[in-house]
VEXDREN-2710 file (C-alpha; in Angstrom, 1 decimal):
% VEXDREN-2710
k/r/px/py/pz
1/UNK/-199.8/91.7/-189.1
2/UNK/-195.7/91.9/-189.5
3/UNK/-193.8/90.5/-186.7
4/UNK/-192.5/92.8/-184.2
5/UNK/-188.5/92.7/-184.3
6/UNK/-186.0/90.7/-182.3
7/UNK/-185.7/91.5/-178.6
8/UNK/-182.1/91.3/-177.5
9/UNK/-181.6/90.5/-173.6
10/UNK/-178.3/92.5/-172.8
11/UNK/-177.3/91.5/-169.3
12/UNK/-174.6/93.4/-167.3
13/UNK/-173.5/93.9/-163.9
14/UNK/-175.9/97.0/-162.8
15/UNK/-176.8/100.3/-165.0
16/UNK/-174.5/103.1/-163.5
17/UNK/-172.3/105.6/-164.6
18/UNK/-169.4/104.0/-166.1
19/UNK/-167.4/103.2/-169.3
20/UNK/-169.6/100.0/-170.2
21/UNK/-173.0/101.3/-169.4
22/UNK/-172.2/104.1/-171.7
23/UNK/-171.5/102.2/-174.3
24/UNK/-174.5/99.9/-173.9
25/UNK/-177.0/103.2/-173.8
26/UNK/-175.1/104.5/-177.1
27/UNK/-175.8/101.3/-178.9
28/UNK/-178.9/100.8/-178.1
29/UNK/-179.8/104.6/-179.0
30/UNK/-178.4/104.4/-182.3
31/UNK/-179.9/101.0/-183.6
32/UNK/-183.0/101.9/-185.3
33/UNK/-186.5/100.9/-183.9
34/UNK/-187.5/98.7/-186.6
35/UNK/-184.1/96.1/-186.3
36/UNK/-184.2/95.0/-182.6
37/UNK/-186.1/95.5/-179.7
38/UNK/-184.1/95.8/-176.3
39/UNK/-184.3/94.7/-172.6
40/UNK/-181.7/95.6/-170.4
41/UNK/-181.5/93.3/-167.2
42/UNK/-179.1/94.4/-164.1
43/UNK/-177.6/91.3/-162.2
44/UNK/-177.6/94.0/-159.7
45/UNK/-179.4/97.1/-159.7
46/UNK/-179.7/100.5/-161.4
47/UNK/-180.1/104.2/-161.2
48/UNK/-181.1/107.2/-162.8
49/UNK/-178.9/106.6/-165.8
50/UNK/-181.2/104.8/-167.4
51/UNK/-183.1/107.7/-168.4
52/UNK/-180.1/108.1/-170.9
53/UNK/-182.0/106.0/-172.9
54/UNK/-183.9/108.0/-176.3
55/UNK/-186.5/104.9/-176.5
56/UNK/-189.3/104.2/-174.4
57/UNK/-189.6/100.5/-174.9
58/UNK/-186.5/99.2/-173.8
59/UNK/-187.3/97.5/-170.2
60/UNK/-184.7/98.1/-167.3
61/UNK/-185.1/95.4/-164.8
62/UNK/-182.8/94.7/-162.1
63/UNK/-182.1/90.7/-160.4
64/UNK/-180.4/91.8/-157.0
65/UNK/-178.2/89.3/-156.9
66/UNK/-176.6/88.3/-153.8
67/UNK/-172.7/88.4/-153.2
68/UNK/-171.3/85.4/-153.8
69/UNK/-173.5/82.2/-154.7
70/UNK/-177.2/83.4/-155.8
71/UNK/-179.3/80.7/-157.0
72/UNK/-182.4/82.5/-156.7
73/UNK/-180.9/84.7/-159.4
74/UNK/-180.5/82.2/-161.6
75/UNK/-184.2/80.9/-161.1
76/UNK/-185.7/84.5/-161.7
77/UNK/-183.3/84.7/-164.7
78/UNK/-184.8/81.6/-166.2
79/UNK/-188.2/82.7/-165.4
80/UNK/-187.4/86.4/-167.2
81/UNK/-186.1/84.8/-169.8
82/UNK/-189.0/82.2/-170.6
83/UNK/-191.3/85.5/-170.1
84/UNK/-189.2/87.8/-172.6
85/UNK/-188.3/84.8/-174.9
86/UNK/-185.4/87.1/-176.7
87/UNK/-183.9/86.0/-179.5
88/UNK/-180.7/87.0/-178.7
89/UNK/-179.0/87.6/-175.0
90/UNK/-176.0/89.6/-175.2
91/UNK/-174.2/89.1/-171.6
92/UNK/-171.2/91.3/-170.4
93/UNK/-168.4/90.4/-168.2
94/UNK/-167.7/88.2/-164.7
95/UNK/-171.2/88.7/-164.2
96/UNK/-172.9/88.4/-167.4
97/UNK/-171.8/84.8/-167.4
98/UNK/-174.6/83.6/-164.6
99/UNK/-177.0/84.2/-166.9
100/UNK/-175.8/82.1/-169.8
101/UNK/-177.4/78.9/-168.4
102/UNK/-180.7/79.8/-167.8
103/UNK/-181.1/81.7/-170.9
104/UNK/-179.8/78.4/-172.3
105/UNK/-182.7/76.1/-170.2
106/UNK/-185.1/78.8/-170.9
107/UNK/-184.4/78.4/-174.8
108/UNK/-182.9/81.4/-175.9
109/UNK/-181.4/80.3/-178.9
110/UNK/-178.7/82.9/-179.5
111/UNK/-176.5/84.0/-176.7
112/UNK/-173.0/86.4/-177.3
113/UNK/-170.7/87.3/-174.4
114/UNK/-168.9/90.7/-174.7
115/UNK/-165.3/91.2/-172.5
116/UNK/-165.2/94.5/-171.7
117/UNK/-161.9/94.8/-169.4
118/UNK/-160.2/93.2/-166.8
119/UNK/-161.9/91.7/-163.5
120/UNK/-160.8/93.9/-160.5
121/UNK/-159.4/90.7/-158.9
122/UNK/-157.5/89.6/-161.9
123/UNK/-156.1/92.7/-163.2
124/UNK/-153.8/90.8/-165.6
125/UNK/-155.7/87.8/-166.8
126/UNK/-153.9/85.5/-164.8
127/UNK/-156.2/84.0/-162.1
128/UNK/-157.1/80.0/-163.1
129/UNK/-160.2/80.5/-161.1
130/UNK/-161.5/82.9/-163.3
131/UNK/-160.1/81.2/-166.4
132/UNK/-161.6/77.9/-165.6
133/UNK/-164.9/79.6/-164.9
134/UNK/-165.0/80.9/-168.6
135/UNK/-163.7/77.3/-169.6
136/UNK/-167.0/76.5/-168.6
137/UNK/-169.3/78.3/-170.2
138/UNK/-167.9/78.4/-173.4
139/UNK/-170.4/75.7/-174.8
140/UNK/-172.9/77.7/-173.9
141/UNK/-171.8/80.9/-176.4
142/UNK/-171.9/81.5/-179.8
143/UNK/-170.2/84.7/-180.7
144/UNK/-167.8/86.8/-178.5
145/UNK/-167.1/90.1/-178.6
146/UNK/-164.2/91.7/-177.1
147/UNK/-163.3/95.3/-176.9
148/UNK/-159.6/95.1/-177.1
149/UNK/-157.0/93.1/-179.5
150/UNK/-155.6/92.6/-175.9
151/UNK/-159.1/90.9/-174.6
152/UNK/-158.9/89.1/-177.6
153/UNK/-156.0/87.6/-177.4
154/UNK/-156.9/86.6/-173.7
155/UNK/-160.1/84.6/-174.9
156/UNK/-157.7/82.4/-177.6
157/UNK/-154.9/82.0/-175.1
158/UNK/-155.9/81.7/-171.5
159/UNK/-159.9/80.4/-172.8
160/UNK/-158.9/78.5/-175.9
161/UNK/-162.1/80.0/-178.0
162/UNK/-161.3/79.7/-181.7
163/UNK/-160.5/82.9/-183.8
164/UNK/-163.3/81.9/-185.3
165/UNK/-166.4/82.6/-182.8
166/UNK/-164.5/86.0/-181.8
167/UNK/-165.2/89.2/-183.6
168/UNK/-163.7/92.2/-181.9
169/UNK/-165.2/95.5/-182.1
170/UNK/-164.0/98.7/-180.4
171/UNK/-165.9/100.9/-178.5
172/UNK/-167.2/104.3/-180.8
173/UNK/-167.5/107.9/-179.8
174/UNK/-169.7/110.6/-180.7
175/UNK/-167.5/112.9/-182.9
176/UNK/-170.4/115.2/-183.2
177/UNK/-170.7/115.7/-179.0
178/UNK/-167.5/115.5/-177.9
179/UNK/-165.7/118.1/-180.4
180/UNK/-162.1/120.6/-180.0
181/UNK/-162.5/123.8/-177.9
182/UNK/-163.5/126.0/-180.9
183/UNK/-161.2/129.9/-180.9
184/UNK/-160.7/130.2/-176.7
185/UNK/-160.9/127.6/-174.5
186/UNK/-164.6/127.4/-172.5
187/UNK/-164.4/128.1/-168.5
188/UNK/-164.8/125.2/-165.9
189/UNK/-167.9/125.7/-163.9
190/UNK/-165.9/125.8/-161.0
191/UNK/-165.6/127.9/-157.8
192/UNK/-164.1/131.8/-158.9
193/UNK/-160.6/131.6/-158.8
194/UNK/-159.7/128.4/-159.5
195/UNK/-158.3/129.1/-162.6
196/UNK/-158.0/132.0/-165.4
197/UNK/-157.3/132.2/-169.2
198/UNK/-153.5/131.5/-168.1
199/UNK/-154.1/128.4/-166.3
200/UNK/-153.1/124.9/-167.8
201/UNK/-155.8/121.9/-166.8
202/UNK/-154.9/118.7/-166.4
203/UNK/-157.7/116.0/-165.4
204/UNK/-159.2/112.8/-165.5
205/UNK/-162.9/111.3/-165.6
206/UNK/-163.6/108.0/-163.9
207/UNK/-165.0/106.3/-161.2
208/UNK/-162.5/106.6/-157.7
209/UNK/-161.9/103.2/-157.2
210/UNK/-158.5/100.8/-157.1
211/UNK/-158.4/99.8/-160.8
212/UNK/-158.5/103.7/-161.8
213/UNK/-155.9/104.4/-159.4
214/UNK/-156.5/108.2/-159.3
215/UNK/-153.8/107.9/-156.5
216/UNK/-151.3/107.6/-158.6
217/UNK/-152.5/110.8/-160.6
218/UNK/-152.1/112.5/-157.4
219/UNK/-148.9/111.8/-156.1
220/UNK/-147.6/112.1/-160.2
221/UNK/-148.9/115.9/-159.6
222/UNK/-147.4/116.3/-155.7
223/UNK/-144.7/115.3/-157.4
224/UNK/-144.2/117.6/-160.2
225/UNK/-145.2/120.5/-157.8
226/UNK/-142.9/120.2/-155.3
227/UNK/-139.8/119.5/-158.3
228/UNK/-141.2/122.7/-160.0
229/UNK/-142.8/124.8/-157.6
230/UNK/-143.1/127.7/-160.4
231/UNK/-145.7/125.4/-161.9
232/UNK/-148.4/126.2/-159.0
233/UNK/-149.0/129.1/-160.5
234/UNK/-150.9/127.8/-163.8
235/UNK/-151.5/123.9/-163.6
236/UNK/-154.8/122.9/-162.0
237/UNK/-155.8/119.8/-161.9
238/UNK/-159.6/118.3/-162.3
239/UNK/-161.1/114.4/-161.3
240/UNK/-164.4/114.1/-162.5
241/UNK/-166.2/111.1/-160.9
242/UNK/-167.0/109.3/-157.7
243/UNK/-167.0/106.5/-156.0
244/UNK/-165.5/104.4/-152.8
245/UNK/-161.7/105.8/-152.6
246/UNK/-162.9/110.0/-153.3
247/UNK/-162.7/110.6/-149.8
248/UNK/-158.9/109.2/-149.2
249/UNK/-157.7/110.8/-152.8
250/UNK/-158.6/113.6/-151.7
251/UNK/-157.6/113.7/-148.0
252/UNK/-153.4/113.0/-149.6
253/UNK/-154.2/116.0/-151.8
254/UNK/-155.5/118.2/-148.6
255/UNK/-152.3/116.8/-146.4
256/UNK/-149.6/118.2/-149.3
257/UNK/-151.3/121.3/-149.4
258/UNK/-152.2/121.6/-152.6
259/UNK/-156.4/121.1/-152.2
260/UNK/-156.3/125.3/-153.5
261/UNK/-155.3/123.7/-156.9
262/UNK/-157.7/120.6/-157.2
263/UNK/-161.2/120.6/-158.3
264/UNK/-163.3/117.0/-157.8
265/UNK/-166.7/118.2/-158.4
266/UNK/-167.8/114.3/-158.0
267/UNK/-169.9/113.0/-160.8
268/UNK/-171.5/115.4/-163.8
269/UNK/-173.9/115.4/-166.9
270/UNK/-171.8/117.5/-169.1
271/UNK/-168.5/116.4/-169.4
272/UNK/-169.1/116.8/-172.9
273/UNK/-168.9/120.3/-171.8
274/UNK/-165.8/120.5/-168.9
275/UNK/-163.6/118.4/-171.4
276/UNK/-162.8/121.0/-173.8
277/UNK/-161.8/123.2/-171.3
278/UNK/-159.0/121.0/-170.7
279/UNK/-155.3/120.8/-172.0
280/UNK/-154.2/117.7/-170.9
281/UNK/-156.4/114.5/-170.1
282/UNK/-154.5/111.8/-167.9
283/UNK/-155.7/108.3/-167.7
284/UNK/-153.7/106.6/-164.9
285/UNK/-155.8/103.0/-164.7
286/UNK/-154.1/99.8/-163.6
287/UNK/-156.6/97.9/-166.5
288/UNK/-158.8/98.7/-168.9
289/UNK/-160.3/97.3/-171.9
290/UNK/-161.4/100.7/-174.3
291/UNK/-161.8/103.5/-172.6
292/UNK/-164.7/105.7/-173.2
293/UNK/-163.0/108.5/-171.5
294/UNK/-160.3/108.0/-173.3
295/UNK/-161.8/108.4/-176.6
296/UNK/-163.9/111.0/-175.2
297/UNK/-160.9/112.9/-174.4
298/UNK/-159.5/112.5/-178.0
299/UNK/-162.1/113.6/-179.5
300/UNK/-162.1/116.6/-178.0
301/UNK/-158.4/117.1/-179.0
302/UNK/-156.8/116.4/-175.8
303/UNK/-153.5/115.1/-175.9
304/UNK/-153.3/112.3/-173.6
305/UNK/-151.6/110.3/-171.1
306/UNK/-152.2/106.9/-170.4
307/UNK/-151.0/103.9/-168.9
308/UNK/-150.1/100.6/-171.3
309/UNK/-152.7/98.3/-169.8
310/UNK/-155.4/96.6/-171.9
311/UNK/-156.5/98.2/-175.3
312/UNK/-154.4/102.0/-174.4
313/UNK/-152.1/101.2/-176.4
314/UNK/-154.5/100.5/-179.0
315/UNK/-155.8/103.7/-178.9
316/UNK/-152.8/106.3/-178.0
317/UNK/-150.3/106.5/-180.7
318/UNK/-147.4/107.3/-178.8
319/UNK/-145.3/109.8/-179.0
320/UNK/-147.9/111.2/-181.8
321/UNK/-151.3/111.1/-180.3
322/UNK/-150.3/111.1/-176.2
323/UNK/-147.6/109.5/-173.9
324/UNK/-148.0/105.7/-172.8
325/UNK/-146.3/105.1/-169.3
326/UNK/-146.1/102.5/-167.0
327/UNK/-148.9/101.7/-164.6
328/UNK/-148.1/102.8/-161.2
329/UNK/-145.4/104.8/-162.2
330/UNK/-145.6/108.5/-160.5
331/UNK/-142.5/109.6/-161.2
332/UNK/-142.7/108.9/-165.3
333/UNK/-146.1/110.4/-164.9
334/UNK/-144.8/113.7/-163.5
335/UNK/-142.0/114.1/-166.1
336/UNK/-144.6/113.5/-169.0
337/UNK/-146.9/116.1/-167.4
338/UNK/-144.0/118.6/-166.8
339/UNK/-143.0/118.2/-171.3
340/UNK/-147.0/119.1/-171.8
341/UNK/-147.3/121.6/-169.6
342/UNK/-144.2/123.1/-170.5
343/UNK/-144.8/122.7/-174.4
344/UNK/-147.8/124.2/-175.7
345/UNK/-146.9/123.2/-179.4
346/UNK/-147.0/119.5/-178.3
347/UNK/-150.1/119.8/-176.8
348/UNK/-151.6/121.5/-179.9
349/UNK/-149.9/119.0/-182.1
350/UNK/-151.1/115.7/-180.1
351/UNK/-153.9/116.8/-180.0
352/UNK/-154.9/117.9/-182.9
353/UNK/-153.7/114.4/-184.4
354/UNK/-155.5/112.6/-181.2
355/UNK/-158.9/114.5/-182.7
356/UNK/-157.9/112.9/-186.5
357/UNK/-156.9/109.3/-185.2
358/UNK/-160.8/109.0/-183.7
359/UNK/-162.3/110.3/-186.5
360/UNK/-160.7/107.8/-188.7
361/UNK/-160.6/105.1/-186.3
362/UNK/-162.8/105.2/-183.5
363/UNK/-166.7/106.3/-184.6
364/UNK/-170.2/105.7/-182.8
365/UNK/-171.5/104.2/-186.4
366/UNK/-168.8/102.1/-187.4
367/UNK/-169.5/100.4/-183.8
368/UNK/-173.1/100.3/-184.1
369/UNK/-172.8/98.4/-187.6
370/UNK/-170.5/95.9/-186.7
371/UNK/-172.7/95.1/-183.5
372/UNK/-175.4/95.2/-186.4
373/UNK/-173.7/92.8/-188.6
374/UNK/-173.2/90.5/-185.2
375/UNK/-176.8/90.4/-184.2
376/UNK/-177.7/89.9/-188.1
377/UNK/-176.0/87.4/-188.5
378/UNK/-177.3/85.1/-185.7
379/UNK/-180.8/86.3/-186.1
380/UNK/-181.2/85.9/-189.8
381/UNK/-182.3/89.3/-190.4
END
């Protein structure tokens, strides 16, 4: 009887909407049955999202970790890993790294750990803490992966891990899902008379929290609104997403007096769907390693504004694919918005090259075969 395949532990944070836990679903979707098994194990918890998943025999089990020091989670790490006994464990992040030493005691003989953006605390690599925590567990890791150039460079410079155990890979998107408005733009599915075939959308997808810093998208359109009040009549702008700062984004928007021209329908299923509808897609974060939404957005043709943190400018041409700006930056935001709005050749143009610069660069199976050629080549298939 043939040997079942691999199992590969992937460990991350908790399975929830968001950039990484996309990716992870994706990849695991699109590696075929008979390479690897998976397990998916959540240091914290997860939802619903899971049932993303096209395979039925991928486990989803959650650790609930406590804040702070947790060894319990360690111990029923160790104890999940001498039950799984993967081959491979593929950790993720701050919080991937607590399960490098178990699955090392439990005798998991392959381990990678991916760096998917910056920590919240430690938006530009700098914190020793965190630095010396990596220190640490770099015996303990044989192959990192790193979404960015910039996340690489971070590992050899601030972790000293050679070149030579790094392979960076960037995050793919589905050209086939995400695809250009086709003749007319489709209509939001939005409340009647939000917006007509005149109207110019500009939006954002992501969760509402501090590294996103959909506040700054805000005042950026306060801004341009009350420095071209003719604009009102045809730019609307759309946030996609939840999460713990919703509520006081959205109370600044209510106090200028512009709620009339804001949708935030919270979090959806389709953006696949309420992207092409778009004209503009603005990504305002204070960090990032590779935005999903990003290439989601470019994809779809959207030119696209973004700030340069992390791996942005890896991914935005500028001044040929979108605008790069300054994090935190309203006012340079507003004046960017104002040429795209104003400019419907340069919107067509960007974006159009935006859709090219994915397709060439930036695909689902170019990422899944070099995460194939990763695990391959520590598991000896």
């Amino acid at each position: 009887m043939a040997s079942p395949p691999p199992l590969i532990a992937h460990v991350i944070h908790h399975l929830w909407i968001g950039g990484l836990e996309n990716g992870l679903i994706n990849l695991i979707n699109r590696i075929p049955e008979q390479r690897y098994r998976h397990a998916i194990i959540c240091m914290d918890d997860f939802s619903d999202f899971r049932d993303r998943l096209q395979r039925d025999d991928v486990q989803v089990i959650a650790i609930h970790k406590k804040t702070g020091r947790d060894p319990g989670a360690k111990w029923r790490l160790f104890k999940l890993f001498r039950e799984l006994r993967p081959d491979i464990l593929h950790s993720r992040n701050l919080s991937g790294l607590d399960a490098l030493l178990p699955a090392y005691m439990a005798g998991v003989k392959h381990r990678i750990h991916g760096e998917h953006g910056r920590d919240i605390d430690d938006l530009d690599g700098s914190n020793r803490k965190l630095q010396l925590l990596r220190r640490l567990h770099r015996p303990l890791i044989d192959r990192y992966i790193p979404l960015s150039q910039d996340l690489q460079k971070y590992l050899c410079t601030r972790i000293g891990v050679s070149p030579s155990r790094i392979t960076q890979i960037y995050n793919g998107v589905d050209t086939d899902k995400f695809l250009p408005a086709r003749d007319t733009k489709p209509a939001l599915p939005t409340r009647e008379g939000f917006a007509d075939s005149h109207s110019i959308i500009i939006g954002t997808v992501g969760r509402f929290q501090a590294v996103k810093d959909q506040m700054n998208l805000v005042e950026g359109f306060i801004r341009l609104l009350e420095r071209c009040p003719d604009l009102a009549q045809t730019v609307r702008l759309v946030m996609i997403g939840d999460g713990p700062l919703r509520e006081t984004v959205m109370q600044r928007i209510a106090a200028a007096g512009y709620d009339g021209l804001v949708w935030a329908p919270g979090p959806r299923n389709d953006v696949e769907k309420i992207l092409p509808a778009f004209d503009l897609f603005i990504l305002p974060s204070l960090a990032e390693g590779i935005s999903n939404t990003l290439l989601e957005a470019m994809a779809c043709g959207l030119p696209v504004i973004a700030t340069t943190v992390g791996g942005n400018p890896e991914l935005v041409a500028d001044n040929e694919t979108g605008k790069l700006i300054p994090p935190a930056d309203s006012d340079a935001l507003s004046r960017e918005i104002e040429q795209y709005v104003r400019d419907a050749t340069l919107r067509k143009t960007h974006g159009q090259a935006a859709r090219k610069r994915v397709e060439e660069k930036f695909s689902i199976s170019s990422m899944v075969e070099q995460y194939l050629a990763v695990y391959d080549s520590l598991s000896g298939s």
